[in-house]
C-alpha positions, 0 to 999 in steps of 0.5 A: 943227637950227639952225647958228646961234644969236643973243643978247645978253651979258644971256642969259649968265652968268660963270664966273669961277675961276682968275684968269679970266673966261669967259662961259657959256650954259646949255643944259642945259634947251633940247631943242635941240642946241647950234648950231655958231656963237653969234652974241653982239650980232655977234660970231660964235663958232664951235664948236672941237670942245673939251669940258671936264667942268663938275666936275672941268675943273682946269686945263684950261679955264683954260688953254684961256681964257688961251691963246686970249685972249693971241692975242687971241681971245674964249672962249664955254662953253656948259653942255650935260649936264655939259660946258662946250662951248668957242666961239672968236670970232676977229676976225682970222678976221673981217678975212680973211673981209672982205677976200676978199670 
């Protein structure tokens, strides 16, 4: 099982609904287990332990995209057996990260 997986923006779709627009890898075809970090042209988004049905989402993931991006982080879904499966990049976590090192 792999940790980590890297591509580009071209590998994604959008899904657009709500007033919003997030961006979905389908992974309903890979026999592997979806990682816990996505690397996208560098920016690492890290699994956040949130789920949402594909149909019937309402709300919900909405609200979780607009939340996340009014604290100026970035959302990424990733589509497994019916559930979006909910990434978050963080820049500010990156900085932290940089300047303990």
């Amino acid at each position: 099982m792999s940790t980590e997986l890297a591509l580009g923006f071209d590998d994604l779709d959008v899904l657009e609904e709500d007033g919003i627009e997030v961006f979905v890898l389908n992974m309903n075809e890979s026999p592997e287990v979806p990682p816990y970090y996505v690397d996208v042209a560098g920016r690492r988004f890290s699994y956040s332990g949130i789920t949402f049905l594909v149909r019937g989402h309402s709300a919900a993931l909405p609200g979780f995209v607009r939340d996340h991006e009014a604290a100026g982080r970035l959302t990424l879904m990733v589509e497994r057996n019916g559930r979006y499966i909910a990434y978050v990049h963080d820049p500010a976590a990156i900085a932290e990260d940089d300047d303990e090192a």
